[in-house]
Every structure is written in C-alpha cells, then in structure tokens.
N, CA, C and O of each residue as an XYZ file, in Angstrom:
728
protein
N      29.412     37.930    -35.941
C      28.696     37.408    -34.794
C      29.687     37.232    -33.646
O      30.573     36.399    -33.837
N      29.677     37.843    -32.560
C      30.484     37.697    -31.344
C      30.274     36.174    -30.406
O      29.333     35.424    -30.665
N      30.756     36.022    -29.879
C      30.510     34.834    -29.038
C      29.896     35.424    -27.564
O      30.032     36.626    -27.335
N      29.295     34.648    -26.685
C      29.190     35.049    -25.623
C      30.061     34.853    -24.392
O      30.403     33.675    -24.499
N      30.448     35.189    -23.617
C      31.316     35.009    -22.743
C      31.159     34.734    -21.403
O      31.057     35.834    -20.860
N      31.084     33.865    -20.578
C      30.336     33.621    -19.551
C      31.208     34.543    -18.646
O      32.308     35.042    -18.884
N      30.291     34.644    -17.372
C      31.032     34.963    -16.222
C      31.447     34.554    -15.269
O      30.912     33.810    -14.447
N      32.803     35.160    -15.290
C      33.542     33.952    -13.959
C      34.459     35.026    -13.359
O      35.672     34.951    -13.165
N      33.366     36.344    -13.028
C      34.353     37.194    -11.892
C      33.661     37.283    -10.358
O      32.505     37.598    -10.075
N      34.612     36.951     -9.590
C      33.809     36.503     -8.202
C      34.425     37.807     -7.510
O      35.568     38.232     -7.679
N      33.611     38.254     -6.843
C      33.940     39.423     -5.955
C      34.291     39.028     -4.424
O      33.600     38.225     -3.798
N      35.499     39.706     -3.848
C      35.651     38.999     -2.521
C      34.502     39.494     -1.013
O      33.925     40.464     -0.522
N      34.718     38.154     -0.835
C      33.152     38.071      0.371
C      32.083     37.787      0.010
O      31.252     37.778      0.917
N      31.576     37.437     -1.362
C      30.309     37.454     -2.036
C      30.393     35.631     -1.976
O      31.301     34.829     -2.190
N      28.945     35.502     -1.570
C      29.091     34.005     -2.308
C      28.897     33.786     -3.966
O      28.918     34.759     -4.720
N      28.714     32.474     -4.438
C      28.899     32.166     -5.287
C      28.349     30.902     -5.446
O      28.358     30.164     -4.461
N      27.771     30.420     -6.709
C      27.427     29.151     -7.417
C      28.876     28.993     -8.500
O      29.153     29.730     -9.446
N      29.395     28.188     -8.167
C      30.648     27.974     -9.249
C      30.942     26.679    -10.072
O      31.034     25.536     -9.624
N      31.080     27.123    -11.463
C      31.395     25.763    -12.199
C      32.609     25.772    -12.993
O      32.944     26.689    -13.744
N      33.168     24.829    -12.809
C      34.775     24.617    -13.750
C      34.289     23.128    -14.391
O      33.819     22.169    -13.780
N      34.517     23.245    -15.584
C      34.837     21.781    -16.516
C      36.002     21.404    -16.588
O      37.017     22.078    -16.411
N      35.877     19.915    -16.947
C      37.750     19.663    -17.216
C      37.759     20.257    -19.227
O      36.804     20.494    -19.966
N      38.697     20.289    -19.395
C      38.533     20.584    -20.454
C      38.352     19.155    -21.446
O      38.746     18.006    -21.247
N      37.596     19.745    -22.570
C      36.850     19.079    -23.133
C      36.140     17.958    -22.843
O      36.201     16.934    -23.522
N      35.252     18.137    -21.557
C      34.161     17.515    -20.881
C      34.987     16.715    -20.747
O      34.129     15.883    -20.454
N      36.525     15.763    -20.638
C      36.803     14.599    -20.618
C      36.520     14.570    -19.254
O      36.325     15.429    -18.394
N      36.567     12.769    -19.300
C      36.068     12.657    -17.616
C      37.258     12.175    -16.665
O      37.254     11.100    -16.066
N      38.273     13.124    -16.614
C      39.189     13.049    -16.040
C      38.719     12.762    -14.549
O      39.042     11.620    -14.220
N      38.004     13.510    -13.476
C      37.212     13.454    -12.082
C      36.840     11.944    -12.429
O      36.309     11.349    -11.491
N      36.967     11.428    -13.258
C      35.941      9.703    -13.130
C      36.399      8.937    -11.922
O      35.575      8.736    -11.029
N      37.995      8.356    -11.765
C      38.678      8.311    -10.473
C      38.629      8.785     -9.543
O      38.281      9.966     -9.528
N      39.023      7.956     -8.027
C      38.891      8.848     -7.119
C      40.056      9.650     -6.560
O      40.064     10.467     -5.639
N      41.124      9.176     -7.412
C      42.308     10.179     -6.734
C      42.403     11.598     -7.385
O      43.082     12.450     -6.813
N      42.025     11.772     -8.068
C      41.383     13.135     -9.255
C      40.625     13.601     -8.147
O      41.094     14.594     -7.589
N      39.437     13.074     -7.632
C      38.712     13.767     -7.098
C      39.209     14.071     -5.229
O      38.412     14.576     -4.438
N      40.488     13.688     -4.871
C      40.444     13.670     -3.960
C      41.639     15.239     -4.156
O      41.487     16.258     -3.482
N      42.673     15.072     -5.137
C      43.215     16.506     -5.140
C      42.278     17.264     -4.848
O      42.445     17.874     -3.791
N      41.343     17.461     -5.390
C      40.091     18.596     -5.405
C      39.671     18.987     -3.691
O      39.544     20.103     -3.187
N      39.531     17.740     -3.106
C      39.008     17.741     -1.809
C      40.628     18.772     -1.091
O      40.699     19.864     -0.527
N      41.395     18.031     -1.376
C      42.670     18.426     -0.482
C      42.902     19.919     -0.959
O      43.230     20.792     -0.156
N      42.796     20.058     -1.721
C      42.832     21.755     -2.276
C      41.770     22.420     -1.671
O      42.218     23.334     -0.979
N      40.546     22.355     -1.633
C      39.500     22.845     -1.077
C      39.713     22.810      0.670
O      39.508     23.819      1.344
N      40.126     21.569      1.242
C      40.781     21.742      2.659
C      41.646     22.263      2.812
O      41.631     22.549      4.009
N      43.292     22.980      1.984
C      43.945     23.939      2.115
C      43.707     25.033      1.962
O      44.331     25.795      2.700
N      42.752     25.646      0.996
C      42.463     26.669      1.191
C      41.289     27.479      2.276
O      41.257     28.659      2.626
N      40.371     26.328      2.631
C      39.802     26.406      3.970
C      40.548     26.801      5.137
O      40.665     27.951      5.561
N      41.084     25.662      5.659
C      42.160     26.127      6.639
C      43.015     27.009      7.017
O      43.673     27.023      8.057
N      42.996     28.096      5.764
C      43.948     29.160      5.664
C      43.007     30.488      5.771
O      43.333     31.595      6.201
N      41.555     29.998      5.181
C      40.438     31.201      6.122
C      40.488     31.793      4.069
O      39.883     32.865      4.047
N      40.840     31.531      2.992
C      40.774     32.045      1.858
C      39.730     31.404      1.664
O      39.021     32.186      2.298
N      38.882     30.483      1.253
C      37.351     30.776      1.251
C      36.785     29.626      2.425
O      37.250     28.910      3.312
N      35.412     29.972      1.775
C      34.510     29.001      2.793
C      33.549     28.154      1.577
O      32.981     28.685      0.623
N      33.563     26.744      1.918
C      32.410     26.112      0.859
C      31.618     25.451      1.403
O      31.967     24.496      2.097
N      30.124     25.852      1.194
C      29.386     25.728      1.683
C      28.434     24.091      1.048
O      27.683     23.288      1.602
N      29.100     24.260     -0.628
C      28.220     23.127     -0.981
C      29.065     22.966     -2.072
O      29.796     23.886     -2.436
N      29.027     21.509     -2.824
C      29.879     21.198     -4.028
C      29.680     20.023     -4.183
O      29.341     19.339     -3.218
N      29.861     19.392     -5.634
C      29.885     18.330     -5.949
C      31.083     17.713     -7.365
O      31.100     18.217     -8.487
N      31.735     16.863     -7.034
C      32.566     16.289     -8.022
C      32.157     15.217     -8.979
O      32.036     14.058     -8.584
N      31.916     15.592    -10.351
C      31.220     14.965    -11.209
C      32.785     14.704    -11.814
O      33.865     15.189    -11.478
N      32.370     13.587    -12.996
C      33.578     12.620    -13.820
C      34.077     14.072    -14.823
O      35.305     14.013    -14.761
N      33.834     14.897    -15.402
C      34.287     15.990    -15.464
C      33.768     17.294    -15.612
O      33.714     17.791    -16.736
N      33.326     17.990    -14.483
C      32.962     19.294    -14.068
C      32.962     19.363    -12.359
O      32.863     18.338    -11.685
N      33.037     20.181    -12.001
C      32.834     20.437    -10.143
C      32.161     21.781     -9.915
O      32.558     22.908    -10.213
N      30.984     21.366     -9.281
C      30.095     23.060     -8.594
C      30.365     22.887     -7.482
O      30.630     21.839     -6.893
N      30.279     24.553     -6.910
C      30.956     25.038     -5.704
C      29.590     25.983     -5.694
O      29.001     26.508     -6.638
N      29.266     26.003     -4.038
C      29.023     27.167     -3.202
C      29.693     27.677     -2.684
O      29.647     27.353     -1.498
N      30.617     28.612     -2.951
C      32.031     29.003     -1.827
C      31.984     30.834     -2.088
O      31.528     31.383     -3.091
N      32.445     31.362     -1.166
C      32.439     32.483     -0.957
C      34.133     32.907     -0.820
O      34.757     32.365      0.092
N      34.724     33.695     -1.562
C      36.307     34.061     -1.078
C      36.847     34.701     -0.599
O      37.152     35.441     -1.534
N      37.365     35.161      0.354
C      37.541     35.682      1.635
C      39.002     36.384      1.595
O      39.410     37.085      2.521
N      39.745     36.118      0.415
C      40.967     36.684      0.129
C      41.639     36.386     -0.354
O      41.943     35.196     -0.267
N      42.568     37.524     -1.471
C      43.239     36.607     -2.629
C      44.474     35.841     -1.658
O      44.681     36.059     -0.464
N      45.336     34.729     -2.701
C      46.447     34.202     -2.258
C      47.942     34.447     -2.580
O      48.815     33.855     -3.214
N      47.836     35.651     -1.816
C      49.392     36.202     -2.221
C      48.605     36.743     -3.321
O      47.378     36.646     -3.317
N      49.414     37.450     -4.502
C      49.274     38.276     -5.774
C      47.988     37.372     -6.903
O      47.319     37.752     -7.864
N      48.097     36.263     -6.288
C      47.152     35.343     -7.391
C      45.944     35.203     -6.753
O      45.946     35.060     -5.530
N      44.270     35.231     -7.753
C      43.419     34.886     -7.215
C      43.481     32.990     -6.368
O      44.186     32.008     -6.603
N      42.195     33.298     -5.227
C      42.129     31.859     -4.625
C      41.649     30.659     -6.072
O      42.143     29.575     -6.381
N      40.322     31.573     -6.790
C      40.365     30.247     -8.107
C      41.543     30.342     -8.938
O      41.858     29.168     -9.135
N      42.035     30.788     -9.294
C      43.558     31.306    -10.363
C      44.001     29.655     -9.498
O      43.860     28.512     -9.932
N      44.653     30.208     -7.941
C      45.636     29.322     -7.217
C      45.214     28.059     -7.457
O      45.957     27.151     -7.828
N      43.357     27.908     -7.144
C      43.079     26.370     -7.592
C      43.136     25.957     -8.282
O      43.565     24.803     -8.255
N      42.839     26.422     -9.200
C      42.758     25.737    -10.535
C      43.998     25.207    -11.070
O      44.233     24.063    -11.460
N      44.966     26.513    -11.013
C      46.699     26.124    -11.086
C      47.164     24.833    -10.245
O      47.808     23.907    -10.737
N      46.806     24.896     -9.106
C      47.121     23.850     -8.023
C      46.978     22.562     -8.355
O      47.851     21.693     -8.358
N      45.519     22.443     -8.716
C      44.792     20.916     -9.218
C      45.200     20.549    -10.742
O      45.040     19.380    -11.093
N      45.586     21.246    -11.426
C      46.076     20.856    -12.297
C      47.481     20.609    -12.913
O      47.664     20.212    -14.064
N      48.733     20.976    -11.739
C      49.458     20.877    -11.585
C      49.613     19.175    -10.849
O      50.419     18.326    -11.230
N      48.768     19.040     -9.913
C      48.814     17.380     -9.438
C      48.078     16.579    -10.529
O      48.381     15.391    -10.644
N      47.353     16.986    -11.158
C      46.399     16.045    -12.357
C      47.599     15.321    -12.938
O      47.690     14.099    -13.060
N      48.873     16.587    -13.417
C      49.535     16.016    -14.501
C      50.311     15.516    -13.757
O      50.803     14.590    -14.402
N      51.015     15.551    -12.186
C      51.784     14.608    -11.596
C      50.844     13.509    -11.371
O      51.592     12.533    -11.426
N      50.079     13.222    -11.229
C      49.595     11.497    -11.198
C      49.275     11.282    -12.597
O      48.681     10.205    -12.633
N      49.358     11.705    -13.624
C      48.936     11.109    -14.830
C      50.568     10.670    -15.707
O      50.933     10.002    -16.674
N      51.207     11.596    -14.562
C      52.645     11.021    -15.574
C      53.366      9.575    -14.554
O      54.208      8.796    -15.000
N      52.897      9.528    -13.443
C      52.999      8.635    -12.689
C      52.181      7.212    -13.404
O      52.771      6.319    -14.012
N      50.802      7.271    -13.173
C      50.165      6.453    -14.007
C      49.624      5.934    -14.906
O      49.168      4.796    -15.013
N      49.673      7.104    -15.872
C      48.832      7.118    -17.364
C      49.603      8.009    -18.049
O      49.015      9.088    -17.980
N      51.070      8.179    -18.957
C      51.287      9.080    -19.167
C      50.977      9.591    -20.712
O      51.244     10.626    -21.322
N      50.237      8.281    -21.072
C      49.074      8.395    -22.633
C      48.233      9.181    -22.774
O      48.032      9.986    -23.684
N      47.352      8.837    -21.265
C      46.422      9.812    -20.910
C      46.577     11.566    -20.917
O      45.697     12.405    -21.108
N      47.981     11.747    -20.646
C      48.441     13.085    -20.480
C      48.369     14.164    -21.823
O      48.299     15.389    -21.928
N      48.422     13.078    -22.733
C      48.315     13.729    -24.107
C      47.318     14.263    -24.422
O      47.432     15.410    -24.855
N      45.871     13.622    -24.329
C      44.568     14.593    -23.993
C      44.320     16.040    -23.458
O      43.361     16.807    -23.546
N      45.367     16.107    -22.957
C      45.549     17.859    -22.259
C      46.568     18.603    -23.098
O      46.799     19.811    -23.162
N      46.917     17.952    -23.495
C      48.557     18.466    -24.277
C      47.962     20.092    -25.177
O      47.404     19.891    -26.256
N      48.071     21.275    -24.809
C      47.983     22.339    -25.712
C      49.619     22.931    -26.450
O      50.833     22.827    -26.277
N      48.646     23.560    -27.312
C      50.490     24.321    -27.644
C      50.099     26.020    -27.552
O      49.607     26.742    -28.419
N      50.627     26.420    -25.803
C      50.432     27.532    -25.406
C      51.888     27.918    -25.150
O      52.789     27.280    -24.606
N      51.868     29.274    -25.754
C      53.294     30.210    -24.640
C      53.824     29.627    -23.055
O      54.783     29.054    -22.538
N      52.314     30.283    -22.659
C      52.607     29.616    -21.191
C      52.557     28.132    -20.580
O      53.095     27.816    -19.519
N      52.101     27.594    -21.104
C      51.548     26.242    -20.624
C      51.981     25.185    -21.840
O      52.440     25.572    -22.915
N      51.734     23.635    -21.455
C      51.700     22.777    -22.255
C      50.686     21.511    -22.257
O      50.633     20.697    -23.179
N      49.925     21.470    -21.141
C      48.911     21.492    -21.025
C      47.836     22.283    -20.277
O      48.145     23.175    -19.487
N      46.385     21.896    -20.576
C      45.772     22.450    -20.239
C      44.302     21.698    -19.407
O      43.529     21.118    -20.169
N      44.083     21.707    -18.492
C      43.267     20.314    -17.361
C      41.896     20.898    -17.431
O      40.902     20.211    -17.668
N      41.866     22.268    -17.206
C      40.600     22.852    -16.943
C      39.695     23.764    -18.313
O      40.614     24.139    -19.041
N      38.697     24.129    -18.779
C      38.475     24.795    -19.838
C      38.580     26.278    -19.442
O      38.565     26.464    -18.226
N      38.664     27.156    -20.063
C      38.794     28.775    -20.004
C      38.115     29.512    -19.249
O      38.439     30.623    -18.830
N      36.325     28.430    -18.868
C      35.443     29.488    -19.081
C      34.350     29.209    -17.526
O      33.156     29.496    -17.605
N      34.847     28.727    -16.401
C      34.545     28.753    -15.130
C      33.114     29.776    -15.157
O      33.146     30.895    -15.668
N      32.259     29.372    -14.719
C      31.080     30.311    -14.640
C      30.735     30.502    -13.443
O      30.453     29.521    -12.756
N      30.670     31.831    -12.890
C      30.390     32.398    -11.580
C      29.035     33.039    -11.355
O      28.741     34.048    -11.995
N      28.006     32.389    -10.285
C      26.888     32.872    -10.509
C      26.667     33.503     -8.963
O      26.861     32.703     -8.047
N      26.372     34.541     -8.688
C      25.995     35.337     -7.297
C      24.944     34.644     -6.910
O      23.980     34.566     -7.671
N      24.928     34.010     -5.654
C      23.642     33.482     -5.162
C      23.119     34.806     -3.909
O      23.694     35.154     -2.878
N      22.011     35.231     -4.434
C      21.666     36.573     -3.884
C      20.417     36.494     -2.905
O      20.017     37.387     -2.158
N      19.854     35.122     -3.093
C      18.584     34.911     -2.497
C      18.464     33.298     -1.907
O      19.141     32.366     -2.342
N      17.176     33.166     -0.528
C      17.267     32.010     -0.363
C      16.701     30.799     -1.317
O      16.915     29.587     -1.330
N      16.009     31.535     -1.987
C      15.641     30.603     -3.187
C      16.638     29.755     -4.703
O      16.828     28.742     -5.377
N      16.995     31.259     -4.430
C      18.336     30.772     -5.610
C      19.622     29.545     -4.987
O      20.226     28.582     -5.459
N      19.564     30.276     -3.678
C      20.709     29.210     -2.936
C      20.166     27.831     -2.475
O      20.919     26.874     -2.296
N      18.465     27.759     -2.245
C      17.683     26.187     -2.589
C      17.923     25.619     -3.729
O      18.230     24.450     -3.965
N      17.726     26.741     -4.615
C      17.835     25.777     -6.210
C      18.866     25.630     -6.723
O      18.871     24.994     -7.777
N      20.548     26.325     -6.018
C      21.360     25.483     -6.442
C      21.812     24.606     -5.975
O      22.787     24.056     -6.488
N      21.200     24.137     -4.731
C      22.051     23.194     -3.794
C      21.226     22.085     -4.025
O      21.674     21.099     -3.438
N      19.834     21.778     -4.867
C      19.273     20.991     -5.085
C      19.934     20.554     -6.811
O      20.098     19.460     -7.350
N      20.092     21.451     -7.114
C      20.703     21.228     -8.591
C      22.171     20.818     -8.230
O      22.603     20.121     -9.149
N      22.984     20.966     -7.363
C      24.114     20.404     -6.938
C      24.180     18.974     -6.679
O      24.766     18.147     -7.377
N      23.541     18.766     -5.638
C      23.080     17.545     -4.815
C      22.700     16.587     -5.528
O      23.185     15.466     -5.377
N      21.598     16.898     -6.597
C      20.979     16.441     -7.467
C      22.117     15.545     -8.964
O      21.954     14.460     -9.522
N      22.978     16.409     -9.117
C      23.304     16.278     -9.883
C      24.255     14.441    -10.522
O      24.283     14.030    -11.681
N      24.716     13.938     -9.605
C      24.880     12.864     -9.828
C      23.572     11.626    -10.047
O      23.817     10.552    -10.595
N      22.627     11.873     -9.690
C      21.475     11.003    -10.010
C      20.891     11.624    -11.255
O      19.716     11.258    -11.242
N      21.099     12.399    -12.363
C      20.976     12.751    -13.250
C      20.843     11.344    -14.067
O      21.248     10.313    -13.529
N      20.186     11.310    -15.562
C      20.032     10.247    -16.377
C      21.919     10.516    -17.183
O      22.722      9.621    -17.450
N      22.074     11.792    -17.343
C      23.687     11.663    -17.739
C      24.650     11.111    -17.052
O      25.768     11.185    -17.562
N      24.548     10.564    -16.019
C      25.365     10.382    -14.904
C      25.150      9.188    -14.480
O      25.866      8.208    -14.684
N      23.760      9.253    -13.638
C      23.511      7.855    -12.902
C      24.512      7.275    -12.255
O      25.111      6.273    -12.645
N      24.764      8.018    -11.035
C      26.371      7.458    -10.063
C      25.830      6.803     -9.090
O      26.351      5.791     -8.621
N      24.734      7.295     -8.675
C      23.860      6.916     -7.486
C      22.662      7.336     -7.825
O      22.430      8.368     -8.455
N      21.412      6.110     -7.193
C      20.226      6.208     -6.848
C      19.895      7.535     -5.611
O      18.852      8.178     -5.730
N      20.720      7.799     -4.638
C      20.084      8.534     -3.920
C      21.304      9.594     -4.039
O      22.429      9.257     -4.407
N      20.888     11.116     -3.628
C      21.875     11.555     -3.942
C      23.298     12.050     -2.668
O      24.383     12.625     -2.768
N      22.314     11.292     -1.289
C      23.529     11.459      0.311
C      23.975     10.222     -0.068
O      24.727      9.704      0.758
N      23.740      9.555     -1.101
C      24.907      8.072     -1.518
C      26.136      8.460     -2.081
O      27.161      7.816     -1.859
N      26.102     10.165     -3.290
C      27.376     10.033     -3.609
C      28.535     10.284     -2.417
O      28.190     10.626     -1.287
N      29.537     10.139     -2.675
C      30.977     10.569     -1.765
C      31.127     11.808     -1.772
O      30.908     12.462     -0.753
N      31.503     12.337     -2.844
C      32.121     13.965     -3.449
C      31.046     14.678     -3.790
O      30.746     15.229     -4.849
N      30.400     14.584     -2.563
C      29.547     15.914     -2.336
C      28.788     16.136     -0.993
O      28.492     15.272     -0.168
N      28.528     17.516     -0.944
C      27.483     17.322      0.364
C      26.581     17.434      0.388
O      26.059     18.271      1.124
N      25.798     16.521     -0.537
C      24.376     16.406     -0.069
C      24.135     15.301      0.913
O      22.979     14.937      1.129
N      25.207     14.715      1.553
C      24.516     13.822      2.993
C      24.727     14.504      4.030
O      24.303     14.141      5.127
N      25.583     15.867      3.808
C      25.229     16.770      5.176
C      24.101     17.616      5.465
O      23.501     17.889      6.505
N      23.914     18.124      3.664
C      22.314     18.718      3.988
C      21.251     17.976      4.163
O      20.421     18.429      4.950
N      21.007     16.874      3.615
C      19.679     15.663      3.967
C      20.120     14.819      4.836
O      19.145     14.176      5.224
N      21.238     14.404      5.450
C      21.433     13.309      6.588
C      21.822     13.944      7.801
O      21.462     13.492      8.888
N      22.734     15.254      7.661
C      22.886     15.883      9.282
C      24.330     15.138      9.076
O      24.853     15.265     10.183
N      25.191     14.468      8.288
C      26.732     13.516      7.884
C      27.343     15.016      7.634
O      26.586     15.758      7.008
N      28.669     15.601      8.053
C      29.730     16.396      7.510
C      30.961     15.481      7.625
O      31.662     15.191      8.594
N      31.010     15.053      6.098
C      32.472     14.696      6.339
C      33.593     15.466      5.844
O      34.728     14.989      5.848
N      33.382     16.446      5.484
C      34.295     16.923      5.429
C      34.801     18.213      6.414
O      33.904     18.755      7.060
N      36.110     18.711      6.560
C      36.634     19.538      7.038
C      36.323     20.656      7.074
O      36.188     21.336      8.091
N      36.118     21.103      5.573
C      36.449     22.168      5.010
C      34.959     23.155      5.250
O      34.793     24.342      5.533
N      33.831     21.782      4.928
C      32.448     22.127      4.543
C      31.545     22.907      5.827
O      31.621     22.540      6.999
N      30.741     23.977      5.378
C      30.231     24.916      6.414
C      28.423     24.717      6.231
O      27.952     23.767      5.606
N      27.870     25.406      6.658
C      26.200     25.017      6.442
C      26.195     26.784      5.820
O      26.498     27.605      6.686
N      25.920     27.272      4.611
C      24.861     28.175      4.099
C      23.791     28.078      4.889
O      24.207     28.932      5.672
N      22.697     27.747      5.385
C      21.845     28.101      6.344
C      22.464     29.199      7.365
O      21.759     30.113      7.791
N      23.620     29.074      7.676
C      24.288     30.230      8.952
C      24.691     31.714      8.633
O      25.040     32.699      9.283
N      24.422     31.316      6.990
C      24.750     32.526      6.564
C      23.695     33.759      6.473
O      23.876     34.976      6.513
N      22.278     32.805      6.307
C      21.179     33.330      6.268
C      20.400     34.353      7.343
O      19.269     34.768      7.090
C-alpha cells in the first residue's frame, strides 16, 4: 500500500492556498513571538517583490497563506527560504527561553537536528473566484473553529486578515487585496 503524498509544488506567478504545520501539530505558534517571526518573514519577503500575500492566518500550530511567488531567492525556493528562515529563529528564541522545549523538535537527520515544520506543506492553485471565497472564508474562519476557539468574531483575531477583508483594517505591510487580482 503506498502512501499518498500531498502537494506542495507552487509554480512561479500562480497563486496559491498554502498550508505548513509545525511539526507534530505541536502548538509551537501558541505565543506571540512565534507568530510574529512569521509576520517579519512574510514582510521581508514582500518588500523584496518575492511574493505577494493576499490572505493568511496564524493558528497555535499550522499557518494558511494566499500568496502567489514572484521569484525564487537566490538558488533556494521563496518557501524552502521560509520555512528555513522561521525555523532557524524558532530555535534561537527557544534556546533563549525554553531550551526544554527545544527537545520536541530534536530529529536525528544528516542535515539537520531539528526539525520545526512537518515535510508535507500542501499547495492548492486557487483557479477560481469561488475557490478563492471559500478559502478566505475557511482562512478567516478558522480561529473561531470549536478546535480553536481564539475568538468569537473572526476581524478579532490579530494574525490574520480577516479584519481587512470584513472591516476595510490592513495592518499589515506586506498584505494586498486578491479582489485586484480579479
């Protein structure tokens, strides 16, 4: 019996519905300085014109993206770079403040010695305006979930933009409107 293998190949210029877990669902994102690497990575690679994100949300451990990529970074893909990036600061603040915690990631790889993120990032083509409604409602949505319950409304959470699509609020930098793309 084979396993199935999700997909997580993003083509450049294409948008995208994107999901990364931390590995083993831990809820590393539970904090907000976890979730703020994420932000600051997503504003460096904005600023540099390597992608555009249109929509996302930071859950205690997983993060969806609407982002489209616009060009690799140097020889390495832009997710390769992120993922490398954010998990390279995970383990500098965890050896700073928790360095117990660090052991939870601890693999025994060739390359690596830990490991922050799981293998298997799933990349979904958003090809239609419907599909790109229903993921930005399934985005948005997603912290008022019964698994979750972070917030009653969902332009209440922080680490995400659903108060720019239902309130007309952009706080962030980085963040663009999908409607413009349409």
């Amino acid at each position: 019996m084979s396993s199935i293998q999700r997909n997580s190949t993003i083509k450049l210029g294409e948008i995208y519905f994107w999901t990364a877990s931390i590995n083993k669902w831990q809820n590393l994102l539970l904090h907000d300085g976890y979730k703020e690497i994420i932000i600051d990575s997503l504003g460096f690679l904005s600023s540099h014109n390597k992608i555009d994100v249109f929509s996302f949300v930071i859950m205690p451990n997983h993060i969806h993206l609407i982002w489209r990529i616009n060009e690799d970074n140097g020889k390495e893909s832009v997710k390769g770079s992120f993922l490398k990036y954010t998990a390279h600061q995970f383990k500098k603040k965890l050896l700073v403040e928790n360095s117990k915690e660090l052991n939870k990631y601890k693999v025994k790889k060739v390359n690596k010695s830990y490991e922050f993120w799981q293998r298997d990032p799933l990349a979904v083509p958003v090809y239609s305006i419907d599909v790109i409604n229903q993921k930005l409602d399934y985005i948005h949505n997603n912290p008022v979930t019964e698994n979750y319950a972070l917030v009653q409304n969902p332009a209440d959470y922080k680490y995400s933009s659903a108060r720019y699509y239902l309130e007309g609020i952009n706080e962030f930098s980085f963040l663009k409107d999908i409607r413009d793309e349409l």
